[in-house]
C-alpha positions in Angstrom: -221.8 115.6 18.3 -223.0 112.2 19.0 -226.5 111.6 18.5 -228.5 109.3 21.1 -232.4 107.7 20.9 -234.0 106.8 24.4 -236.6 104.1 24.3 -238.4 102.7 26.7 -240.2 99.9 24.8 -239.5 97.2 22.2 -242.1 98.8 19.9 -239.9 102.1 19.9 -236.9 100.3 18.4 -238.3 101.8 15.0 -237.1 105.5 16.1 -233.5 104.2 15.7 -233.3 104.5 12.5 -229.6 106.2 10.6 -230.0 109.3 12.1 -228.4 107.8 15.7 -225.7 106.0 16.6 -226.6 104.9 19.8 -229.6 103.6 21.5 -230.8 104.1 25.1 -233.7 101.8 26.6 -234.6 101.3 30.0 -236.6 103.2 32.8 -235.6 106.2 34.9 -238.2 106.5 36.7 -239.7 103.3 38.4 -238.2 99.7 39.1 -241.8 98.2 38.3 -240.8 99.3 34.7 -237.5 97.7 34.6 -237.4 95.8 31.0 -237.5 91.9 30.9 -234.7 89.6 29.8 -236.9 89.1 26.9 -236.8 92.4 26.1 -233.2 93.3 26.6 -232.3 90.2 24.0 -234.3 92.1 22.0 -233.3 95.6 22.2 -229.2 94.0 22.2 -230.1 91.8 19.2 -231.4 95.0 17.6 -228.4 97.2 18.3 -225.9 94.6 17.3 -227.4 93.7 13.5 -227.2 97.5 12.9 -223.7 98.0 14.9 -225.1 100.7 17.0 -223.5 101.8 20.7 -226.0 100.7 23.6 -226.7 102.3 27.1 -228.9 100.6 29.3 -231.0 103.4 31.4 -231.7 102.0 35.2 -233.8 103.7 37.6 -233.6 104.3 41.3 -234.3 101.1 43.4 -235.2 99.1 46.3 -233.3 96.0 47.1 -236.2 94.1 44.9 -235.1 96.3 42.0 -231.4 95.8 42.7 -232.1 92.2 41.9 -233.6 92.6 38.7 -231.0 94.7 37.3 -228.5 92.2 38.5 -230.6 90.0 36.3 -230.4 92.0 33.4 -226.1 93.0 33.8 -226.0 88.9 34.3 -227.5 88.7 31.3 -225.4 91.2 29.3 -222.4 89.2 30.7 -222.6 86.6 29.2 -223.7 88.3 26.0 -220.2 89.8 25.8 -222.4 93.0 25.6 -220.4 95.6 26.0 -222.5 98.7 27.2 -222.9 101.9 29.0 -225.2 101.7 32.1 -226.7 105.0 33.1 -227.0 105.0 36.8 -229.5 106.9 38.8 -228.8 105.2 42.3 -225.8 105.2 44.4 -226.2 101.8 45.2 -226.6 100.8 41.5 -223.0 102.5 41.2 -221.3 100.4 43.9 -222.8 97.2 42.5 -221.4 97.7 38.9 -217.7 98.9 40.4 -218.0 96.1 42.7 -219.3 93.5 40.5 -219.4 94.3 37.2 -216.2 97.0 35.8 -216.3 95.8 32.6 -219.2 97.9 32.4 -219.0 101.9 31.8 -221.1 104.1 34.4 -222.7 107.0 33.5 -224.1 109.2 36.2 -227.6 109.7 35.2 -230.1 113.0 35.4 -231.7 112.4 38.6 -228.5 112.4 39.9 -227.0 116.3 38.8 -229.3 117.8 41.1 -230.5 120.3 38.8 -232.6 123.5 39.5 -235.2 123.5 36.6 -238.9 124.5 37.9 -239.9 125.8 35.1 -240.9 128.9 36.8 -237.3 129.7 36.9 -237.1 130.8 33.4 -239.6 133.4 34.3 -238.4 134.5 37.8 -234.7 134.8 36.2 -236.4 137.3 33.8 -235.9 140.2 36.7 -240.2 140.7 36.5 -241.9 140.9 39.9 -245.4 140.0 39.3 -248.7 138.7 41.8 -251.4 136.5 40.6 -255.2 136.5 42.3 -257.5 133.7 43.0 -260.1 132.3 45.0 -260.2 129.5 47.1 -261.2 126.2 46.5 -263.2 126.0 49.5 -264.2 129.5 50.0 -264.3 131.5 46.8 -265.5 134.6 48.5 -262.3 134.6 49.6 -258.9 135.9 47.7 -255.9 134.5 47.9 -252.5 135.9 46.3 -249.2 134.3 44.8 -246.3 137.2 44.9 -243.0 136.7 42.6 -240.3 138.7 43.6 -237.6 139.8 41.6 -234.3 137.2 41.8 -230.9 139.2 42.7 -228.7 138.7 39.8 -225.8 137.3 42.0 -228.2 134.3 42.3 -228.1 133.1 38.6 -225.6 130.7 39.1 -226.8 128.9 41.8 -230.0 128.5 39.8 -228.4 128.0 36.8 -225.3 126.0 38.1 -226.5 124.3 40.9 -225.7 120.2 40.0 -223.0 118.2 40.8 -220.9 119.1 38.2 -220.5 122.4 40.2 -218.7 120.9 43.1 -215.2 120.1 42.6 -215.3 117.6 45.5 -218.0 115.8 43.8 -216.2 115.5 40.6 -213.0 113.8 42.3 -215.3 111.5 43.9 -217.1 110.7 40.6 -213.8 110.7 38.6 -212.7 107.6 41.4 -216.1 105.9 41.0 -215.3 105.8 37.4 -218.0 108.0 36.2 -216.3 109.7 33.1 -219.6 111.0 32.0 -222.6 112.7 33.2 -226.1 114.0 32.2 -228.3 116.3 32.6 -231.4 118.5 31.3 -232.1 121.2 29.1 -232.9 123.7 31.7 -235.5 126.5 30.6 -233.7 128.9 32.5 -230.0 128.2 30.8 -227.2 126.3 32.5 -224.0 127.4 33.8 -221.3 124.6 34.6 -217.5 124.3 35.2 -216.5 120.9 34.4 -212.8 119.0 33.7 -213.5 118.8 30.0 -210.2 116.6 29.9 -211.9 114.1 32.4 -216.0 114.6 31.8 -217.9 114.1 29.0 -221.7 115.6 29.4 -225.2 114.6 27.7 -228.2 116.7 27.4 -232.0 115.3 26.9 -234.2 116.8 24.5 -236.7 118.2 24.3 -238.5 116.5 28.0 -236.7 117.2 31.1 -238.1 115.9 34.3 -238.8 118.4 37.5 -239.5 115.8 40.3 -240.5 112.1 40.3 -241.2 110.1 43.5 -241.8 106.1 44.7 -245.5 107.3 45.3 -247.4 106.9 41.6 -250.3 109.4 41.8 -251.6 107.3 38.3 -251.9 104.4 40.1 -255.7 103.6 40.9 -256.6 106.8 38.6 -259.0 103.8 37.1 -260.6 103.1 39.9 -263.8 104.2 41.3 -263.5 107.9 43.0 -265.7 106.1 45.7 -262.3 103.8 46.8 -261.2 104.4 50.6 -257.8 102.7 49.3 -255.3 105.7 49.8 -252.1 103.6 48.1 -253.4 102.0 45.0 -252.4 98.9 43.7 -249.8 99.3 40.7 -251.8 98.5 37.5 -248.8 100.3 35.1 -251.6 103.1 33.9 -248.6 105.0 33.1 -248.6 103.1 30.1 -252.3 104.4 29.1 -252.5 108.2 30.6 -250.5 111.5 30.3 -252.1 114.3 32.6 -251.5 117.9 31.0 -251.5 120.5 34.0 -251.4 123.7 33.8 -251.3 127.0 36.1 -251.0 130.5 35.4 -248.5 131.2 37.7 -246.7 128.4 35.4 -245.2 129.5 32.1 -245.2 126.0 30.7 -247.7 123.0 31.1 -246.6 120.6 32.9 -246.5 116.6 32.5 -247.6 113.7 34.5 -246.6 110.5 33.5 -246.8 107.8 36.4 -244.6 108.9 39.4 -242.6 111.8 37.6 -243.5 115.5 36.2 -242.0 116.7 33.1 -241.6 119.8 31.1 -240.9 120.4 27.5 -238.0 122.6 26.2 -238.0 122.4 22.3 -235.4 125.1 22.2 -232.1 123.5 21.7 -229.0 125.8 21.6 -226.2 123.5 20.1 -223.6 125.9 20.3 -224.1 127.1 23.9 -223.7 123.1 24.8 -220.7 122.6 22.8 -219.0 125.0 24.5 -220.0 124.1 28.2 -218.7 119.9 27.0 -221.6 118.6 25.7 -220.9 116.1 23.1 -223.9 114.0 23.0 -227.7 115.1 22.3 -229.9 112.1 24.2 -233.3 112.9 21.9 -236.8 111.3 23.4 -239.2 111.0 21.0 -241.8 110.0 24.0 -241.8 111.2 28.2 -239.5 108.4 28.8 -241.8 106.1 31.2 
């Protein structure tokens, strides 16, 4: 199985080390955090001495972010680079099959649609269960959280629901080119039926993401609590901060880095994968933002 390291930084380039044969570097997550050109001649500098396989990681984007990774696919061009790009927008898609097919897409993770709350893993378990507490504003009063039990003839919706599931959506990838897709380590398991003569799949490990959004709750978390300044200016905290939150309704804490919440799975079942099509292991040593 082939064995991937995702960086999003120049000064993670010493994670690559033999154990991987390919790197990943870009951003996911936010177009603010797309890498320089600088950076990129770094990273492909870097790959090439030690004759690794490179995938450049692109986020989903606004027209101003469209042209920055035009920018950066220019630039690996006329490098002769020749490269994965994992693509998390549509329109990212239909620029490189429209401009650039020497390149190889790869539909990217917040693309599959996966289920994976991590409260999932505990609902699936078949365990009704009702939490107390009081309210914020009002703590005489008591509020209450009820779990019902999940029929079992749901589990593969929650366990299967991604494109990969959808034999239309397949075709359609299959003509965009898209030989391979990736997806997340679910908590709660994953069930998938796949072409395994026509799709290759990746799995990240050990973060998965659970929702990310254009609006950076970091942003401003600097700033004086007195601001009236609802959308704060971006000042790339999510370089400085990671917000642990937890719940006890919530069997796992839960990560915020930037625009995007996370959740940890160090439970990797190699075999399991195998034998769904997965033939490459995308390892982060950091929440990839």
């Amino acid at each position: 199985m082939e064995q991937a390291v995702y960086i999003t930084k120049t000064s993670q380039l010493h994670y690559a080390n033999g154990q991987y044969s390919r790197v990943y570097f870009g951003c996911e997550f936010c177009e603010r955090l797309i890498p320089s050109l600088n950076q990129l001649k770094r990273v492909t500098a870097f790959v090439r001495k030690r004759k690794l396989a490179f995938s450049l990681v692109t986020p989903y984007v606004t027209r101003e972010g469209l042209t920055k990774l035009k920018g950066l696919f220019d630039l690996l061009k006329e490098e002769g680079v020749v490269c994965e790009i994992i693509v998390n927008d549509w329109g990212v898609l239909n620029l490189i099959n429209r401009e650039y097919p020497f390149f190889t897409p790869v539909l990217g993770r917040l693309m599959t649609r996966q289920e994976k709350g991590p409260r999932l893993a505990r609902a699936l378990k078949r365990k009704g269960e009702a939490w107390a507490f009081s309210d914020p504003k009002d703590p005489k009063i008591k509020r209450f959280i009820v779990e019902k039990e999940i029929p079992l003839d749901l589990d593969p919706y929650y366990k299967g629901a991604n494109t990969l599931s959808v034999p239309i959506l397949q075709d359609f990838l299959i003509k965009q080119r898209v030989k391979r897709i990736e997806f997340d380590n679910a908590l709660q398991g994953v069930i998938m039926d796949v072409p395994k003569d026509k799709m290759k799949l990746s799995v990240y490990y050990p973060y998965g993401y659970i929702t990310t959004t254009f609006f950076c709750p970091t942003a401003g978390c600097d700033d004086s609590p007195k601001s009236v300044q609802k959308i704060k200016p971006c000042r790339k905290q999510c370089q400085k901060y990671i917000f642990k939150l937890r719940h006890k309704t919530m069997p796992k804490i839960l990560y915020l880095k930037g625009n995007t919440h996370f959740f940890k799975n160090s439970r990797l079942p190699v075999k399991k994968l195998q034998d769904l099509g997965v033939d490459r292991i995308v390892y982060q040593p950091d929440i990839a933002v």
